[in-house]
C-alpha positions in Angstrom: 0.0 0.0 0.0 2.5 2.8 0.8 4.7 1.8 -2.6 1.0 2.6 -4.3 0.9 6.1 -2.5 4.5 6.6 -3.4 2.9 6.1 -7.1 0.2 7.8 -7.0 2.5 10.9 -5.6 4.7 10.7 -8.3 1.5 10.8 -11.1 0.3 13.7 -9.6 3.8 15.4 -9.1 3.3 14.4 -13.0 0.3 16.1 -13.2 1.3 19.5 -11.5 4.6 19.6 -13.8 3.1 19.0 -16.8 -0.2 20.8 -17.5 0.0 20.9 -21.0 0.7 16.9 -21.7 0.4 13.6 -20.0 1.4 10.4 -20.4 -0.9 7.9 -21.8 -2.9 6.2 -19.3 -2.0 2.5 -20.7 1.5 3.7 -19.5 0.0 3.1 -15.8 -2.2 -0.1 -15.9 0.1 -2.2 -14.0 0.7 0.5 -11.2 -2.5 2.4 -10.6 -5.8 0.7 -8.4 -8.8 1.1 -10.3 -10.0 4.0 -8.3 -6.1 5.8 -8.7 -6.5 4.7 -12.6 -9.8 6.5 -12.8 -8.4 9.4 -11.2 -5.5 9.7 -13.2 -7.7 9.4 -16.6 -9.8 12.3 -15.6 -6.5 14.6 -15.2 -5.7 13.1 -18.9 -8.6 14.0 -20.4 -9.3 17.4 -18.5 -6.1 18.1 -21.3 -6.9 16.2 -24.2 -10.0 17.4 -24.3 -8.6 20.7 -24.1 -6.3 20.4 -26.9 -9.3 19.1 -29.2 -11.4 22.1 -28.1 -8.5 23.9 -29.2 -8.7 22.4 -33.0 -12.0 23.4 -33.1 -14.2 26.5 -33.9 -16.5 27.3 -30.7 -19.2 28.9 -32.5 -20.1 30.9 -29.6 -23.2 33.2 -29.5 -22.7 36.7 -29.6 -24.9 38.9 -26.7 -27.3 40.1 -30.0 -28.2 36.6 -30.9 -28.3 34.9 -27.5 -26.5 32.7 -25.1 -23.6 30.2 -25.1 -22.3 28.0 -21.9 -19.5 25.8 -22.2 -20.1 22.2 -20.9 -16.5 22.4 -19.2 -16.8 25.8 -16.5 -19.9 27.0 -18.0 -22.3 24.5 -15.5 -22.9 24.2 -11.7 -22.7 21.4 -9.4 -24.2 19.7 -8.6 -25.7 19.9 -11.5 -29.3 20.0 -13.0 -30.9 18.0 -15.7 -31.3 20.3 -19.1 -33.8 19.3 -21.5 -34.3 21.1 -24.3 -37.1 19.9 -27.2 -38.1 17.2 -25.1 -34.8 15.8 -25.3 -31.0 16.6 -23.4 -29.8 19.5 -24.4 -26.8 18.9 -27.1 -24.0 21.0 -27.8 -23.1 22.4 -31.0 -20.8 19.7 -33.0 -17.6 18.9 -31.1 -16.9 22.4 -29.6 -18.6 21.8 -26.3 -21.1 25.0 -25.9 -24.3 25.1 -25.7 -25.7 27.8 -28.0 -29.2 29.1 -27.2 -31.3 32.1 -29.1 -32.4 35.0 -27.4 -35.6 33.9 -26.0 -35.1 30.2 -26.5 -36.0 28.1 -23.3 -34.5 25.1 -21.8 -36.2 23.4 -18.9 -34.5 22.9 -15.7 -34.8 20.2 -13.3 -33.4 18.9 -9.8 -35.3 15.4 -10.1 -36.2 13.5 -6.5 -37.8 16.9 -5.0 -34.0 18.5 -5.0 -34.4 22.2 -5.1 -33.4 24.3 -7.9 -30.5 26.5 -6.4 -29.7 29.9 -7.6 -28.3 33.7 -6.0 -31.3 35.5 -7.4 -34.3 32.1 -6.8 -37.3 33.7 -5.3 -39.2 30.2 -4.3 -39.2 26.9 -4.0 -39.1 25.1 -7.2 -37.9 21.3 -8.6 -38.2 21.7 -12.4 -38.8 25.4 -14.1 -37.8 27.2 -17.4 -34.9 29.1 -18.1 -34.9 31.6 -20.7 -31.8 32.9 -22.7 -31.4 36.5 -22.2 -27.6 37.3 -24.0 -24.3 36.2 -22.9 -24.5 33.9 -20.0 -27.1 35.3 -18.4 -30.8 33.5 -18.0 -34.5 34.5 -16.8 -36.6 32.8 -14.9 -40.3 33.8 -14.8 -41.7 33.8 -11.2 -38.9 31.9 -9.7 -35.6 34.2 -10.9 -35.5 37.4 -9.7 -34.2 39.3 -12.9 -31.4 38.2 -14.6 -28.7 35.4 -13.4 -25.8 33.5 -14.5 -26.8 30.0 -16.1 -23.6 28.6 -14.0 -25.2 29.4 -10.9 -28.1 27.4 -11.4 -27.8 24.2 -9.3 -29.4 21.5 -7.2 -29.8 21.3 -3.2 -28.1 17.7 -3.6 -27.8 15.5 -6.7 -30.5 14.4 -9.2 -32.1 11.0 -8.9 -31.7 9.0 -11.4 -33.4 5.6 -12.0 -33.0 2.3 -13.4 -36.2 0.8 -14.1 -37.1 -2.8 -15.5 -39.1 -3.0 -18.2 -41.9 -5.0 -20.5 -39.2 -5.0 -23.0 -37.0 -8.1 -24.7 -34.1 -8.2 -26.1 -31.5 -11.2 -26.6 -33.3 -15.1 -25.2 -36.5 -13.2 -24.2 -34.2 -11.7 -21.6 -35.7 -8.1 -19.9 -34.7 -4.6 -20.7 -33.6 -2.1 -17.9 -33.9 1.5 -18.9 -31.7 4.2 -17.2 -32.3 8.0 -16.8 -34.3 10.6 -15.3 -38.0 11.7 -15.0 -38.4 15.2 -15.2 -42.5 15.9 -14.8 -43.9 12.4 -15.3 -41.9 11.9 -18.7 -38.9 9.7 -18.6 -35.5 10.5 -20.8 -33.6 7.5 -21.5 -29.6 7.9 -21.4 -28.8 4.0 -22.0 -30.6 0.4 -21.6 -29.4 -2.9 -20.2 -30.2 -6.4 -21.7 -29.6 -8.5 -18.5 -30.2 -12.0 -17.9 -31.8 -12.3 -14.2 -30.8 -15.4 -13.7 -27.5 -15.8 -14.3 -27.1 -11.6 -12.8 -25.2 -11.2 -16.3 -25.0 -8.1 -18.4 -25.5 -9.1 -22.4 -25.3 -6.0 -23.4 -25.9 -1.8 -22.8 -26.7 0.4 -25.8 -27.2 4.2 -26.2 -25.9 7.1 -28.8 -23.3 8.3 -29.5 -22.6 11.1 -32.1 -19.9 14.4 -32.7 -21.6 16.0 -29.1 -20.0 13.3 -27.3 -16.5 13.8 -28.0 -16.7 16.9 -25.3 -17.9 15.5 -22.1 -17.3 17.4 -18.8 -14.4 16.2 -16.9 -13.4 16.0 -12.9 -17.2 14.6 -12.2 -17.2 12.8 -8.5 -18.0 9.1 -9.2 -20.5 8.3 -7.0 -21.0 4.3 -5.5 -21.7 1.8 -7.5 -25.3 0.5 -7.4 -27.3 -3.1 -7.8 -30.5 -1.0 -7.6 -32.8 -3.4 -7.5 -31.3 -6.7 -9.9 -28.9 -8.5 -7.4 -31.8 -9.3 -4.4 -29.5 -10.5 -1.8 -26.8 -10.4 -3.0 -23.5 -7.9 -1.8 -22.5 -7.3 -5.4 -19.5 -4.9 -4.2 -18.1 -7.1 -1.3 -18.1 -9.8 -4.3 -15.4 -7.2 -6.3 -13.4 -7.4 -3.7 -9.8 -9.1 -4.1 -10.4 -10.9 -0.9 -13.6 -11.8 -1.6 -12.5 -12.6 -5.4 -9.3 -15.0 -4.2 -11.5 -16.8 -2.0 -14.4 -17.4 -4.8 -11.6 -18.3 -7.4 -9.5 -20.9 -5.2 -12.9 -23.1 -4.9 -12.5 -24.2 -8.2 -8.4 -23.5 -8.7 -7.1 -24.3 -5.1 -5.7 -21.7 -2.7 -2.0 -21.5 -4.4 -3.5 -20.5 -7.9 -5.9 -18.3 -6.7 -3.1 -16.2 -5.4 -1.0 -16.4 -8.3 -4.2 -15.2 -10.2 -5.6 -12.4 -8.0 -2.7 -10.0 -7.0 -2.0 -6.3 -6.5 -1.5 -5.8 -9.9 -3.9 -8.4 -11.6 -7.1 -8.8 -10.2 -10.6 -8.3 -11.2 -12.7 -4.2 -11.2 -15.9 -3.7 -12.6 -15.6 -2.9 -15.8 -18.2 -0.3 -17.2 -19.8 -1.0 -20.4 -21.3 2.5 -21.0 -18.1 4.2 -20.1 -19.0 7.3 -17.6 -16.7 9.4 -20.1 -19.3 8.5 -23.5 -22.0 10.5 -21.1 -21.4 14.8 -21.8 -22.8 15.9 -18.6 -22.5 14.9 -15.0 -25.8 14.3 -14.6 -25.5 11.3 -17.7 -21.8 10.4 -16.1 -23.1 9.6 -12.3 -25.8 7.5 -13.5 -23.6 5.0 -15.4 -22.8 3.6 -11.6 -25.3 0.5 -12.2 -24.0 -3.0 -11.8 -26.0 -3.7 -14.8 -23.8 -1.6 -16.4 -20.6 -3.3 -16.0 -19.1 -7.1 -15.6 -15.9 -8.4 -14.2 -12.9 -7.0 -16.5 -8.9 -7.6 -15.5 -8.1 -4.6 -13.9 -4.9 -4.1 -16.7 -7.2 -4.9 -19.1 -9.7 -2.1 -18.3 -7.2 0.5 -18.0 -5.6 -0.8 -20.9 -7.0 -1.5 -24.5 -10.6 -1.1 -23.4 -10.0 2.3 -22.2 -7.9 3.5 -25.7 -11.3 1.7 -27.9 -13.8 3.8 -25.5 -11.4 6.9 -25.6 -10.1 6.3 -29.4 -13.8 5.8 -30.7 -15.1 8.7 -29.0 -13.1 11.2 -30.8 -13.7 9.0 -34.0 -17.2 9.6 -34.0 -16.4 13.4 -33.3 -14.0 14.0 -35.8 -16.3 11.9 -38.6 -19.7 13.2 -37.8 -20.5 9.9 -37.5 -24.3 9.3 -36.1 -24.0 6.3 -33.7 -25.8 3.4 -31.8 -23.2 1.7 -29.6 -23.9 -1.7 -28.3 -21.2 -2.8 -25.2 -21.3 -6.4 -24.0 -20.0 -9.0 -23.0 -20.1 -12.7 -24.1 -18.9 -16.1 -22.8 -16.8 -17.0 -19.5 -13.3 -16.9 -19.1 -11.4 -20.0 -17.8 -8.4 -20.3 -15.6 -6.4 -23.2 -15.3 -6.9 -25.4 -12.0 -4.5 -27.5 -10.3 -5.3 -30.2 -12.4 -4.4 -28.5 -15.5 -8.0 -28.1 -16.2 -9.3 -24.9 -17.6 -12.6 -23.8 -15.5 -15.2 -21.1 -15.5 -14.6 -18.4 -13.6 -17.8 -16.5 -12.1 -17.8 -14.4 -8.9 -21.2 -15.6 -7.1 -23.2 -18.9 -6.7 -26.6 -18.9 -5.5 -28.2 -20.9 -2.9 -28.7 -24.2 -4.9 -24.9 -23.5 -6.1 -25.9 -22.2 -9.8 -23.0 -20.0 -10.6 -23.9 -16.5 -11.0 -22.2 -13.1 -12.2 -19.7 -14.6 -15.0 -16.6 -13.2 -15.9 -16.7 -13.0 -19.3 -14.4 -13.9 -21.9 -15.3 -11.1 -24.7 -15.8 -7.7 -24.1 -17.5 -5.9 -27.3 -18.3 -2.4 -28.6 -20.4 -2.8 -31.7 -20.8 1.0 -33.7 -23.4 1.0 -36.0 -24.0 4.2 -38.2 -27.8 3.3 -39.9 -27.6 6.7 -41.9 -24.6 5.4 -43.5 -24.8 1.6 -43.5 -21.6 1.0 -41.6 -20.8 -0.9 -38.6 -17.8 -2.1 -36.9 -17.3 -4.9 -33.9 -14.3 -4.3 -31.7 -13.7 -7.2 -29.4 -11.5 -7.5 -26.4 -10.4 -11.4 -24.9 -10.7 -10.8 -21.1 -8.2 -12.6 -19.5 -4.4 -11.9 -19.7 -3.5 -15.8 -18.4 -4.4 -17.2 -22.1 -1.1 -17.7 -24.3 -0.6 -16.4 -27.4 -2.1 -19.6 -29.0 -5.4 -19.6 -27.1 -6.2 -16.1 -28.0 -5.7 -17.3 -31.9 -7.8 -19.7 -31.2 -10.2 -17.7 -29.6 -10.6 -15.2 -32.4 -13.2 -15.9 -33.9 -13.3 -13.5 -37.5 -10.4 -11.9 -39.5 -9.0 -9.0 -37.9 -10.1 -6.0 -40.1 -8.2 -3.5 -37.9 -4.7 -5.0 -38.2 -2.5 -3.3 -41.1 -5.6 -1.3 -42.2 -4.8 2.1 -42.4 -8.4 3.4 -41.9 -8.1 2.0 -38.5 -4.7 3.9 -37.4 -6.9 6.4 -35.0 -7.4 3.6 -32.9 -4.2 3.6 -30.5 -4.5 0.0 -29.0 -1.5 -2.4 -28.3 -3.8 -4.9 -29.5 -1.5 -8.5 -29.3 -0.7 -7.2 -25.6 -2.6 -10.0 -24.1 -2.2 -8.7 -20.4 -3.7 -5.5 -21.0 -6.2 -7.4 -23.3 -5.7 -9.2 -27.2 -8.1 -7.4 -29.3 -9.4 -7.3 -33.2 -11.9 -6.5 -35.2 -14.7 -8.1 -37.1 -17.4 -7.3 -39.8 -21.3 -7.2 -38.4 -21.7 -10.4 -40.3 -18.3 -12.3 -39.3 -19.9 -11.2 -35.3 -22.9 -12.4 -35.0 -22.1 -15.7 -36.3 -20.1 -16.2 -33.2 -22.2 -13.7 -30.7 -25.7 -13.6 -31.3 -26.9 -11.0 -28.9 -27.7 -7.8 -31.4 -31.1 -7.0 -33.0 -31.3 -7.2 -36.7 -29.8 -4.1 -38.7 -27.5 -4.7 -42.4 -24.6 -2.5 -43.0 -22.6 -2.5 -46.7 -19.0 -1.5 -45.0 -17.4 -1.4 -42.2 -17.3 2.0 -39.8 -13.5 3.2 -39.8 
């Protein structure tokens, strides 16, 4: 523990010393904890980002033509829900501002009865109008007394979100879990779940993801993780543990592999599949925190070519103009060999009558489909960094499509690093003969 503080010092000497670069975060996934990793990536992306908003025009509003906040110092915290035209409000493109006409409206709302905060409120309100005045500056009729900054407005404590079961299929009849807030009886979808109940596995999450998203507000407090509602009785973050995670592992690999397996620096975090950073604004970020929202991912593997394909494909879809539906799953279970020799399946829970519950899984996956253009891509991680370099060969399961292809030299990925996780990519076609989960769409190329 003190050589980790002695690390984490050192980053954030790093960090002071160098405000205009960083190095990459793959650079750490051997030496930070998940928590230190997540940290660190936030500091890394606070100057990316910067650099990108740099590149690109802001478009701002001028004081005759109305208002323009900036998604990174331009909001409060904590921090409302904006809808505008029944929908989140979006920034313009890639540059990160919010661009409003002079008289153009945008509802605000502290959901859970958390009161709207503000210098000039004159009562006690949960979800009201703002109007765009010029500059910065908003109006609020008959609860804003005159004219106020828009990144004053706040909330008396954090929305509520919710994650809600619903009549919905998806993949084996399994159920659909929609996340997001209700804001006056109407609920506003950020993401949904396919989750199988009984096994407590996560198929897959989808949700958008277009240009806006490659300018998300950084340095947002993660918040606990959640089971909401989906684990009954079961401690799903004593089960992440690496004490609780050597003990489940060494009933089926013995108490000597289990401690080769699980160690400081290779051990098992949950692994988002809607990463907090695809989600603009805080309120979209804290609400990623479901455990149907993530599955066990090697630690090194998470902070290492999972993050650059969620970092990498952000900007992608930013820099492209792509218009995106992202599915993130996760298929199969990993194996670990026992003292037998014998590979077994790893999961981190069994239930009363011993059925093996919450699988790790051996695939992680990030299928981008662009139905305007009729292109999709599957970019698949193998989740364990114990396989050898012929088991992953075996285990993949299409040609590679990103190795040696030039279109795909945006995506930064050490992908034969099997500790940090092998990775390739497939066609839509060359996927689902392997992973069946996706509803039906047809693409003509692939999304590059």
């Amino acid at each position: 523990m003190a050589c980790l503080f002695t690390v984490l010092a050192a980053v954030l000497g790093v960090v002071a010393a160098l405000p205009t670069d960083l190095p990459a975060p793959s650079q750490f996934a051997f030496i930070l904890s998940e928590d230190g990793f997540e940290d660190y990536l936030d500091s890394w992306l606070e100057i990316e980002e910067a650099k990108f908003r740099m590149a690109t025009p802001t478009d701002a509003r001028s004081s005759s033509t109305g208002c323009s906040f900036s998604v990174n110092g331009g909001i409060g915290q904590p921090q409302p829900v904006f809808l505008r035209n029944d929908n989140y409000v979006v920034p313009t493109g890639t540059t990160g501002q919010i661009n409003l006409n002079a008289g153009e409206q945008v509802i605000v709302s502290c959901t859970g009865s958390k009161r709207i905060l503000h210098p000039n409120v004159t009562t006690n309100v949960f979800t009201a109008p703002a109007t765009c005045e010029n500059n910065e500056l908003v109006s609020g009729d008959g609860w804003l007394d005159g004219n106020g900054a828009f990144s004053e407005l706040t909330c008396s404590a954090h929305p509520s979100h919710e994650a809600v079961l619903t009549t919905d299929t998806c993949y084996n009849n399994n159920r659909v879990i929609r996340v997001g807030y209700t804001v006056d009886g109407v609920f506003y979808p950020l993401y949904w779940s396919c989750f199988d109940q009984d096994r407590l596995e996560v198929l897959y999450v989808w949700y958008q993801q277009n240009p806006p998203n490659a300018v998300h507000q950084t340095n947002v407090n993660r918040p606990s993780w959640s089971a909401g509602s989906f684990y009954p009785g079961v401690n799903v973050n004593t089960m992440y543990t690496q004490a609780q995670q050597k003990t489940t592992i060494a009933t089926v690999v013995g108490n000597d592999l289990a401690d080769k397996y699980i160690t400081n620096l290779q051990y098992l975090a949950r692994g988002h599949l809607a990463a907090k950073t695809d989600f603009i604004y805080a309120s979209g970020q804290r609400a990623t925190f479901y455990f149907i929202n993530a599955a066990p991912q090697w630690q090194p593997i998470n902070a290492g070519n999972w993050n650059w394909l969620e970092q990498n494909l952000r900007t992608r879809i930013g820099e492209a103009g792509y218009q995106t539906v992202v599915y993130s799953g996760t298929f199969g279970v990993t194996q670990l060999r026992n003292q037998n020799n014998t590979l077994v399946d790893i999961y981190l829970y069994k239930d009363a009558n011993n059925n093996p519950q919450i699988p790790v899984p051996l695939y992680y996956y990030k299928v981008v489909h662009d139905a305007s253009r009729r292109i999709g891509t599957a970019f698949v991680t193998i989740n364990n960094p114990y396989y050898t370099e012929t088991e992953v060969q075996a285990l993949t399961f299409c040609t590679d499509r990103c190795l040696n292809n030039t279109a795909f030299n945006w995506l930064k990925w050490d992908q034969n690093n099997i500790e940090i996780g092998y990775s390739f990519c497939c066609t839509i076609d060359e996927f689902r003969r392997t992973i069946p989960h996706l509803p039906t769409f047809s693409v003509a190329g692939l999304l590059s």
